[in-house]
MARDO-684560 format. One record per residue: residue number from 1; residue in three letters; y, z, x of N, C-alpha, C, O in turn. Coordinates in Angstrom, 3 decimals, decimal comma, always signed. Each point is the difference from the previous one (the first is absolute). Layout:
+------+------+----------+----------+----------+----------+----------+----------+----------+----------+----------+----------+----------+----------+
: resi : resn :     n.yy :     n.zz :     n.xx :    ca.yy :    ca.zz :    ca.xx :     c.yy :     c.zz :     c.xx :     o.yy :     o.zz :     o.xx :
+------+------+----------+----------+----------+----------+----------+----------+----------+----------+----------+----------+----------+----------+
:  NUM :  ALA :        Y :        Z :        X :        Y :        Z :        X :        Y :        Z :        X :        Y :        Z :        X :
...
+------+------+----------+----------+----------+----------+----------+----------+----------+----------+----------+----------+----------+----------+
// end
This chain:
+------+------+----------+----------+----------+----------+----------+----------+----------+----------+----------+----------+----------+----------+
: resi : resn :     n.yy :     n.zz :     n.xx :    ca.yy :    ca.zz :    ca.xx :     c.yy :     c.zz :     c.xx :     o.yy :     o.zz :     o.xx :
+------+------+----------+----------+----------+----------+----------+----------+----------+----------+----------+----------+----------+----------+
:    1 :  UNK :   +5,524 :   -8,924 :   +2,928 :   -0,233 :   -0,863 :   +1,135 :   -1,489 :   -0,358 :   +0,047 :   -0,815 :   +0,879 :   +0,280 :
:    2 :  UNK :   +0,488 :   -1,935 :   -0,501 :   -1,572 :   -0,647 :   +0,030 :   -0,554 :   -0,048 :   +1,817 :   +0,694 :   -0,037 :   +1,015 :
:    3 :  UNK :   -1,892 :   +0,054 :   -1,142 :   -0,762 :   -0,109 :   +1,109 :   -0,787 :   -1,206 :   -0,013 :   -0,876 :   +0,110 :   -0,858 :
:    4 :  UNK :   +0,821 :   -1,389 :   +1,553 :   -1,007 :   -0,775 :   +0,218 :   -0,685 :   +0,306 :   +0,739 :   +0,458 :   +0,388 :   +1,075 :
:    5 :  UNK :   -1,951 :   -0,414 :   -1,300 :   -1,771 :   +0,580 :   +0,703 :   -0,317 :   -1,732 :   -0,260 :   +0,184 :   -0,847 :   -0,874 :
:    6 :  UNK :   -0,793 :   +0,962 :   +2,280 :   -0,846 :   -1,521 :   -0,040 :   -1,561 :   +0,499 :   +0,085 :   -0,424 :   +0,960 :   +0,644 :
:    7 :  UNK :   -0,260 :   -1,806 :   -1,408 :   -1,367 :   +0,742 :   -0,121 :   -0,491 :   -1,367 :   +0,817 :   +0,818 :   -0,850 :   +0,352 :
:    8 :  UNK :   -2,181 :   +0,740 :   -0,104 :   -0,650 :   -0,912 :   +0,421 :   -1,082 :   -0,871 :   -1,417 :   -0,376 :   +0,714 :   -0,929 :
:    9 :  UNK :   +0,151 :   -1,602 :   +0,935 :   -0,405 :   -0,807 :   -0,868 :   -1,502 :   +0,672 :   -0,356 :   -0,489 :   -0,414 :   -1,052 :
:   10 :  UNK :   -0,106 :   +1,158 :   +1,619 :   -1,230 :   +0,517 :   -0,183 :   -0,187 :   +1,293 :   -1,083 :   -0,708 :   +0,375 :   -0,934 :
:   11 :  UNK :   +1,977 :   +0,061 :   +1,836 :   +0,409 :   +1,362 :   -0,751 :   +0,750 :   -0,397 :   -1,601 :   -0,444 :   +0,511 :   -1,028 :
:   12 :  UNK :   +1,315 :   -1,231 :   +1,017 :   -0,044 :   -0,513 :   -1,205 :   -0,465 :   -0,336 :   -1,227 :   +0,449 :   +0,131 :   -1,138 :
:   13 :  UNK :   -1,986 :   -0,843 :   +1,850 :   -0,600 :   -0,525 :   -0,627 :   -1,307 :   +1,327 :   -0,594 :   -0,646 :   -0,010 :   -1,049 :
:   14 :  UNK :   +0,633 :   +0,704 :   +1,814 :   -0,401 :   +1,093 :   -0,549 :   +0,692 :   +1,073 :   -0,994 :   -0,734 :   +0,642 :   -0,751 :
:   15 :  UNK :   +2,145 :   -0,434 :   +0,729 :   +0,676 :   +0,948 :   -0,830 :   +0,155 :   -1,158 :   -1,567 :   +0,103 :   +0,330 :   -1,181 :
:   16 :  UNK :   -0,141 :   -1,690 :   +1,793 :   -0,050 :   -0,758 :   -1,537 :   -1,142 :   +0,402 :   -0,798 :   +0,018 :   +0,236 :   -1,208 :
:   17 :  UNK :   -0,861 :   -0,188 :   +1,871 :   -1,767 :   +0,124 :   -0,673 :   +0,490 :   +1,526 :   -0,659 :   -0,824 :   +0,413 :   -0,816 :
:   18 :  UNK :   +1,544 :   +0,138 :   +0,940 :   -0,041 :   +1,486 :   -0,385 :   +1,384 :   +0,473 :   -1,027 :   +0,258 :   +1,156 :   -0,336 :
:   19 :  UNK :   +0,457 :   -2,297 :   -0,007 :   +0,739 :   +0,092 :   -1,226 :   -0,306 :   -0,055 :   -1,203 :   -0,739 :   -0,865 :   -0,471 :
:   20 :  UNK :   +1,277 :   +1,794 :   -0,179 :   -0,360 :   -0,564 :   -1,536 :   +0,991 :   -0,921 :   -0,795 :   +1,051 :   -0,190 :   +0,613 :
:   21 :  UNK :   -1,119 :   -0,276 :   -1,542 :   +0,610 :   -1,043 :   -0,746 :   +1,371 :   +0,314 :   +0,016 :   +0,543 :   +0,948 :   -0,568 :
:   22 :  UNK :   +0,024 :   -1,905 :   +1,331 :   +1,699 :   -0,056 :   -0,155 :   +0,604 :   +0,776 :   +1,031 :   +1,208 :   +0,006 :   +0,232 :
:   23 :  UNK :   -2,434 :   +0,922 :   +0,637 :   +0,411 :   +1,135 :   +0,906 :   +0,900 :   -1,119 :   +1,070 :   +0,039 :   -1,227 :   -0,085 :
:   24 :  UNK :   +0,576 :   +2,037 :   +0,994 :   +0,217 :   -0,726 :   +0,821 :   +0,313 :   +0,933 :   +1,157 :   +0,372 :   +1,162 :   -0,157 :
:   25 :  UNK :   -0,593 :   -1,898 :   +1,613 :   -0,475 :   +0,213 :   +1,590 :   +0,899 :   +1,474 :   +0,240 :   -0,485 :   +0,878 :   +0,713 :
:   26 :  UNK :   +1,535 :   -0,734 :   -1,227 :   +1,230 :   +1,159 :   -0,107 :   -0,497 :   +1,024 :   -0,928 :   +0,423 :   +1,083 :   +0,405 :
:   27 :  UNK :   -1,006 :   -0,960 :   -1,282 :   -0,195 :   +0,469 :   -0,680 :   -1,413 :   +0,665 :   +0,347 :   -0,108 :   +1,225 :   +0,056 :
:   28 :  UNK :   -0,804 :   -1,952 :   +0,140 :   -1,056 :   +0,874 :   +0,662 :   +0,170 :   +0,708 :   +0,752 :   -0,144 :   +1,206 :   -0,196 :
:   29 :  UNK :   +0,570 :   -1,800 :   +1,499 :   +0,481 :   +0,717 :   +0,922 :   +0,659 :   +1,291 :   -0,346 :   -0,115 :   +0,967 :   +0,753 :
:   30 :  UNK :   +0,648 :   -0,921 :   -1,610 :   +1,429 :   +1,586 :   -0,463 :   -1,527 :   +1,281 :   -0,637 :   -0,271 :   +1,200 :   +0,045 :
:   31 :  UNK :   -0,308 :   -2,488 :   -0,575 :   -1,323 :   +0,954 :   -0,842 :   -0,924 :   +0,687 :   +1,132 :   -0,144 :   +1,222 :   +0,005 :
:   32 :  UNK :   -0,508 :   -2,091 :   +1,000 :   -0,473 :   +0,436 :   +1,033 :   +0,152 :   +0,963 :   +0,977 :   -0,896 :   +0,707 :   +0,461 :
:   33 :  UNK :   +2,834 :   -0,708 :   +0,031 :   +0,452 :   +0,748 :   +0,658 :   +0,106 :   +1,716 :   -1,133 :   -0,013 :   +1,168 :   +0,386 :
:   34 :  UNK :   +0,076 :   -1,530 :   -1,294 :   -0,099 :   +1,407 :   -1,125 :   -0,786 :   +0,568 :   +0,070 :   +0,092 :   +1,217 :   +0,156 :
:   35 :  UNK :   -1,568 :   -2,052 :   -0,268 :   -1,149 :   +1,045 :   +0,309 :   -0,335 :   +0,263 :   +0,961 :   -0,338 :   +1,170 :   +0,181 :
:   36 :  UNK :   +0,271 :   -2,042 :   +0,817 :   +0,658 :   +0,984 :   +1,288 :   +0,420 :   +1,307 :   +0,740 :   -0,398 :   +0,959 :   +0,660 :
:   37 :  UNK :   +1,661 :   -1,684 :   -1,317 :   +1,271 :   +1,622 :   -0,300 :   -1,415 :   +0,803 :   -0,629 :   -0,799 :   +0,492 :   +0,797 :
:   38 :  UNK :   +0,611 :   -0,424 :   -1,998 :   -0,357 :   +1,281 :   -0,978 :   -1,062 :   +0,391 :   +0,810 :   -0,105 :   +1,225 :   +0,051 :
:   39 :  UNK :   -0,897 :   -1,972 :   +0,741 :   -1,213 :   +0,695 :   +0,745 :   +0,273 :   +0,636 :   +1,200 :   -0,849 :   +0,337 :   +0,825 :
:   40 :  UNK :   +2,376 :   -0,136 :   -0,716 :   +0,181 :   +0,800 :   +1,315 :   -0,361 :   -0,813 :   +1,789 :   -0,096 :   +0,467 :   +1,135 :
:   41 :  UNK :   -0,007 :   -1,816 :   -1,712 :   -0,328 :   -0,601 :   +1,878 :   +0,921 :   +0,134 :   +0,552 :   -0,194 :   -0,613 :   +1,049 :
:   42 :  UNK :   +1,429 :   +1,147 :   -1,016 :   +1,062 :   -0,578 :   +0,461 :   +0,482 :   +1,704 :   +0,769 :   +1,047 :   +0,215 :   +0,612 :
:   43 :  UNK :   -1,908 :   +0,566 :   -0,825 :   +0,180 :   +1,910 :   +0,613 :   -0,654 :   -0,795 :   +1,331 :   -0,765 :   -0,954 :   +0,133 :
:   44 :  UNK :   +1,475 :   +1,857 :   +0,779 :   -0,984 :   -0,149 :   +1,148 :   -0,960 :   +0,772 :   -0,032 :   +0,198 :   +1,163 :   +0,351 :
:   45 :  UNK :   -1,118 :   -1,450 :   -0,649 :   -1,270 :   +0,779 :   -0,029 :   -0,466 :   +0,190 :   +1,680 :   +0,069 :   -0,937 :   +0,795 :
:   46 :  UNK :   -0,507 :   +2,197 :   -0,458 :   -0,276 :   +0,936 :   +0,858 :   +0,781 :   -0,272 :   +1,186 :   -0,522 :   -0,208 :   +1,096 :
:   47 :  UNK :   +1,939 :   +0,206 :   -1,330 :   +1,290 :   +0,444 :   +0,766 :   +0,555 :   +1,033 :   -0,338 :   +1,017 :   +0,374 :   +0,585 :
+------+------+----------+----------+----------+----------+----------+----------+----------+----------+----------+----------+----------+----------+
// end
């Protein structure tokens, strides 16, 4: 089951500046949310 996210044209235009060749807006995003994940932001830290 897919999710549509509406980004705003700014924000966009910033995650374009930050693809690499052929990458695409889904795909960063999956990469981003990974490292993420792996750095632990997602513990509630000091709860």
């Amino acid at each position: 089951m897919a999710t549509t996210i509406e980004l705003n044209d700014d924000l966009t235009e910033r995650i374009e500046g930050h693809l690499e060749e052929d990458e695409t807006v889904e795909e960063f995003l999956q990469e981003l949310l990974s490292i993420y994940e792996q750095e632990g932001r997602f513990l509630h830290e000091g709860v």
